[in-house]
MARTIGU-27710 format. One record per atom (N, C-alpha, C): residue in one letter; residue number from 1; y, x, z. Coordinates in Angstrom, 3 decimals, always signed. Layout:
N
atom r a	k NUM	y Y	x X	z Z
...
//
This chain:
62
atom r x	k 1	y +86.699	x +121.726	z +70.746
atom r x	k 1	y +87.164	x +120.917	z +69.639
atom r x	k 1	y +86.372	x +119.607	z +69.644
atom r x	k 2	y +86.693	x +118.344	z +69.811
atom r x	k 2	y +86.851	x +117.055	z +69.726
atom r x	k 2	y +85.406	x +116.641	z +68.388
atom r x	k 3	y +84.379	x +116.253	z +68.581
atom r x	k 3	y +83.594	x +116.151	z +67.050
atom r x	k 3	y +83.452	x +114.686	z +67.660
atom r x	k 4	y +83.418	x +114.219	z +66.312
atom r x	k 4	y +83.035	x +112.620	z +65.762
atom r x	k 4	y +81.497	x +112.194	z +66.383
atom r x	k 5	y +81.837	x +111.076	z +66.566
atom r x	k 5	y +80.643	x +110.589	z +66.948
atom r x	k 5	y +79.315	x +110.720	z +66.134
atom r x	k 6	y +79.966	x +110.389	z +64.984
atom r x	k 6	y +78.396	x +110.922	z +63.884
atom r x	k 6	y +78.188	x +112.760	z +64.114
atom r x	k 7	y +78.816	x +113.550	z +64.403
atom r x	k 7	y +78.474	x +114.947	z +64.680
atom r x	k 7	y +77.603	x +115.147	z +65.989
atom r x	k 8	y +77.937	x +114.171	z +66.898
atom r x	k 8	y +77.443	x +114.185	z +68.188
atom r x	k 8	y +76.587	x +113.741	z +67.845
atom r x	k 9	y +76.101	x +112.503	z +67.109
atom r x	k 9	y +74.645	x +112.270	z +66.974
atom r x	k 9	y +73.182	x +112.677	z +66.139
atom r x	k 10	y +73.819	x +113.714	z +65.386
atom r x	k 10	y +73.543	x +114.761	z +64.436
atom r x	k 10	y +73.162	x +116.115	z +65.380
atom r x	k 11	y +74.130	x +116.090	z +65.834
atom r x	k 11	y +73.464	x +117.382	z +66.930
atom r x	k 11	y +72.487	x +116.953	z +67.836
atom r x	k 12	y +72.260	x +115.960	z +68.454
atom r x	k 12	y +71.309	x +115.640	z +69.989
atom r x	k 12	y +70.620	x +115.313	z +68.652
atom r x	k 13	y +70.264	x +114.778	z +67.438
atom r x	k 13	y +68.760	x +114.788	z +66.782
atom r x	k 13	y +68.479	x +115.833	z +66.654
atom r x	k 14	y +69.196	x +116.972	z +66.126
atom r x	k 14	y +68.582	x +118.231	z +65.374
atom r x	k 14	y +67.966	x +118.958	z +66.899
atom r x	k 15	y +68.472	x +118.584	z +68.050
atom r x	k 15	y +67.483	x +119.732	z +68.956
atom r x	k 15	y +66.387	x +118.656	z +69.761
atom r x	k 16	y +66.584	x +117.438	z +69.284
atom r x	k 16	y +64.907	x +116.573	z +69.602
atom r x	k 16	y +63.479	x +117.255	z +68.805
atom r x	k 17	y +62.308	x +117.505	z +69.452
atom r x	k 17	y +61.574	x +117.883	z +68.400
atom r x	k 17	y +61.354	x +116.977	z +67.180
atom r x	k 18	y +60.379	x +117.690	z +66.595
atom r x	k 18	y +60.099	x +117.022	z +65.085
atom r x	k 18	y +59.282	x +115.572	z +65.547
atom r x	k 19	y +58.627	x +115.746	z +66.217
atom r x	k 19	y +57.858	x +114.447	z +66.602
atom r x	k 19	y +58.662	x +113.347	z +67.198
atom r x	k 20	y +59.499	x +113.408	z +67.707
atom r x	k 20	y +60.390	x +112.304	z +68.066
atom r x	k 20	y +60.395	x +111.312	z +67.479
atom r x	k 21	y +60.271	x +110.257	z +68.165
atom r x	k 21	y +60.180	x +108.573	z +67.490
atom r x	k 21	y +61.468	x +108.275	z +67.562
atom r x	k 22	y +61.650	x +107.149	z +66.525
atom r x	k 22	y +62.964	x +106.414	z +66.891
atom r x	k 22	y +63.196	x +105.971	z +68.113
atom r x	k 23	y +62.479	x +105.424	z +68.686
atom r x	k 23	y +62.473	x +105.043	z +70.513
atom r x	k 23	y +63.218	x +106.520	z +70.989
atom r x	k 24	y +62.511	x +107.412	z +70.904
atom r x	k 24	y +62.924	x +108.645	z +71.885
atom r x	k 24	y +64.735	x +108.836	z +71.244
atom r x	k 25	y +64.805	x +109.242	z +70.486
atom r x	k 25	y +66.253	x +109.497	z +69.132
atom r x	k 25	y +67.721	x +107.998	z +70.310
atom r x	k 26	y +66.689	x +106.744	z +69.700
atom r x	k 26	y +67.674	x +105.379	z +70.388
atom r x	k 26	y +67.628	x +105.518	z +72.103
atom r x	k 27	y +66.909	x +106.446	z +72.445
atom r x	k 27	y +67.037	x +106.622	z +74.680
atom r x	k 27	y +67.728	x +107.614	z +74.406
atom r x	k 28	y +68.131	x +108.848	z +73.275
atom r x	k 28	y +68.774	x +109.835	z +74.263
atom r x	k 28	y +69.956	x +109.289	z +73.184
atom r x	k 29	y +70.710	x +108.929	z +72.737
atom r x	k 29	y +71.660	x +107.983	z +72.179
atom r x	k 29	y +72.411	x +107.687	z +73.139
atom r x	k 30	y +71.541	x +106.506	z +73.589
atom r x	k 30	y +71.921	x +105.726	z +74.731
atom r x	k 30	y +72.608	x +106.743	z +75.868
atom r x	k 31	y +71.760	x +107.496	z +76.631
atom r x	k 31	y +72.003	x +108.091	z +77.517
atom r x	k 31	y +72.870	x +109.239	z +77.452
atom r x	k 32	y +73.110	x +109.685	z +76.511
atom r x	k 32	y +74.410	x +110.545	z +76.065
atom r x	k 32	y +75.726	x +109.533	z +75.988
atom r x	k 33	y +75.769	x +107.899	z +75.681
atom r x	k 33	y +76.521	x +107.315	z +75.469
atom r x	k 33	y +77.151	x +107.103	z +76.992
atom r x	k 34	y +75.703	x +106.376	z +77.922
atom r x	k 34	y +76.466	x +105.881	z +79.220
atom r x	k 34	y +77.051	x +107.670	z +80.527
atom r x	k 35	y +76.638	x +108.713	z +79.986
atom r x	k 35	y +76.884	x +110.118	z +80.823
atom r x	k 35	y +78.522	x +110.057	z +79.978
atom r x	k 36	y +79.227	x +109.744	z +78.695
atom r x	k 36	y +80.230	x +109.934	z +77.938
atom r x	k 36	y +80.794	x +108.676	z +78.954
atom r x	k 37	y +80.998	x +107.244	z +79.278
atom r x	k 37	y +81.272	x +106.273	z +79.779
atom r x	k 37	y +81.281	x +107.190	z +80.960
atom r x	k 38	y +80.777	x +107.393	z +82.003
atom r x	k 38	y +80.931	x +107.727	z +83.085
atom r x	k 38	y +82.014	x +108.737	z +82.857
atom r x	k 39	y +81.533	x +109.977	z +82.214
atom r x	k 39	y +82.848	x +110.738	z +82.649
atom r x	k 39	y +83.962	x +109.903	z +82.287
atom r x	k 40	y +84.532	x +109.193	z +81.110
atom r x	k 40	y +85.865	x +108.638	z +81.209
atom r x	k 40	y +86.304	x +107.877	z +82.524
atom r x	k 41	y +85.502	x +107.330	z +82.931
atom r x	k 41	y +85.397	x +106.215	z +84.056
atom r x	k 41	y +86.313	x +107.180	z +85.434
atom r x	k 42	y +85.377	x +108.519	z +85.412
atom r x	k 42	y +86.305	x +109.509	z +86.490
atom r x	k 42	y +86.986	x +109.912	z +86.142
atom r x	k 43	y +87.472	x +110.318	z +84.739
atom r x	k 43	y +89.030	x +110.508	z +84.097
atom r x	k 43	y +89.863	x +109.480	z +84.105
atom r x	k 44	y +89.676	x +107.938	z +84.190
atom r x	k 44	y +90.542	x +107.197	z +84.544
atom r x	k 44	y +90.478	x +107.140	z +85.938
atom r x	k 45	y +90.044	x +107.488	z +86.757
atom r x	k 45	y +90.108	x +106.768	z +87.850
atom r x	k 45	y +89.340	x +105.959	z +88.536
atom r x	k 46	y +88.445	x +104.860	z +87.776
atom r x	k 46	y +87.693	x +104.178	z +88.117
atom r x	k 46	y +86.379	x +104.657	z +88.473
atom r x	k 47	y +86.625	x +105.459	z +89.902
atom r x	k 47	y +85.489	x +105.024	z +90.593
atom r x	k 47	y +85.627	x +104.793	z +92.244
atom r x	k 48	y +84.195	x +104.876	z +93.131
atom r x	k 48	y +84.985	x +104.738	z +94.163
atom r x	k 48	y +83.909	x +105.655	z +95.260
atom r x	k 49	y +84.854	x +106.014	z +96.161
atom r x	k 49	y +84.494	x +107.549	z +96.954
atom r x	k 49	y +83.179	x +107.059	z +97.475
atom r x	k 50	y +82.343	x +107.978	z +97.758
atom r x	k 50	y +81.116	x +107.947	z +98.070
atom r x	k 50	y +81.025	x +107.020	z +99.333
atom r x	k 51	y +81.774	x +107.780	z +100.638
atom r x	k 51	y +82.017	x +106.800	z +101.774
atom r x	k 51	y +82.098	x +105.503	z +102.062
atom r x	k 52	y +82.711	x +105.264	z +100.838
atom r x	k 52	y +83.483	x +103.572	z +100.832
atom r x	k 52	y +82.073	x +102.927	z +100.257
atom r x	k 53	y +81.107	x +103.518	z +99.121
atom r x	k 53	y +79.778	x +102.950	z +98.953
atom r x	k 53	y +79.205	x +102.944	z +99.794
atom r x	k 54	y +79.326	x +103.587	z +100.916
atom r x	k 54	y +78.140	x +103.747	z +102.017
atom r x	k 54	y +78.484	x +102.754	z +103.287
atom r x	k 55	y +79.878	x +102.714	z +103.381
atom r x	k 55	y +80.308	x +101.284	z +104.135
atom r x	k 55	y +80.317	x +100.145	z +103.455
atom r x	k 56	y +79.900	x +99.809	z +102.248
atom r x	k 56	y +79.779	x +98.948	z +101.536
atom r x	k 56	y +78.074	x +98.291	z +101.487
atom r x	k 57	y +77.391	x +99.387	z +101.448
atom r x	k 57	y +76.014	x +99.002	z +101.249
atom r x	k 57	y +75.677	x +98.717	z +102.883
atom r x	k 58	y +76.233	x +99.464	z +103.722
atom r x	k 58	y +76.028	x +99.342	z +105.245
atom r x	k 58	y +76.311	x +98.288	z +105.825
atom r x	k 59	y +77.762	x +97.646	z +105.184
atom r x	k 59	y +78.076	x +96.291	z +105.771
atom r x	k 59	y +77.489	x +94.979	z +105.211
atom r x	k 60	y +76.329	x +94.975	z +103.786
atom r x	k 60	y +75.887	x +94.470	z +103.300
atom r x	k 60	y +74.197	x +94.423	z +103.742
atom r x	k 61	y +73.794	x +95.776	z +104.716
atom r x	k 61	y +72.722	x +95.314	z +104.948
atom r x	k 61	y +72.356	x +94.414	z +105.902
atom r x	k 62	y +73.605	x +94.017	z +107.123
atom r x	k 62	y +73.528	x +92.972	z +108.120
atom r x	k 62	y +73.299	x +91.690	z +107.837
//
């Protein structure tokens, strides 16, 4: 079942410990945000096969 963004961010606080700073709370935010971006990114489509990076970085190191 589909939860709201304020539920999602309600849950990743409640299992941070108690000591958690706002710094720590605003990095795993973040990083739950850009792992959510990525998967859509491979549900649309937009990415590109591993191979094609590796002839890409290969033809870029000459």
């Amino acid at each position: 079942m589909p939860s709201t963004a304020k539920e999602t961010a309600k849950r990743l606080i409640d299992h941070l410990p108690d000591e958690a700073t706002l710094e720590d709370i605003m990095y795993e935010l973040y990083v739950k945000q850009q792992i959510e971006r990525g998967l859509q990114d491979i549900e649309e489509g937009h990415t590109i096969p591993h191979e094609e990076v590796k002839r890409q970085l290969l033809s870029n190191a000459d």
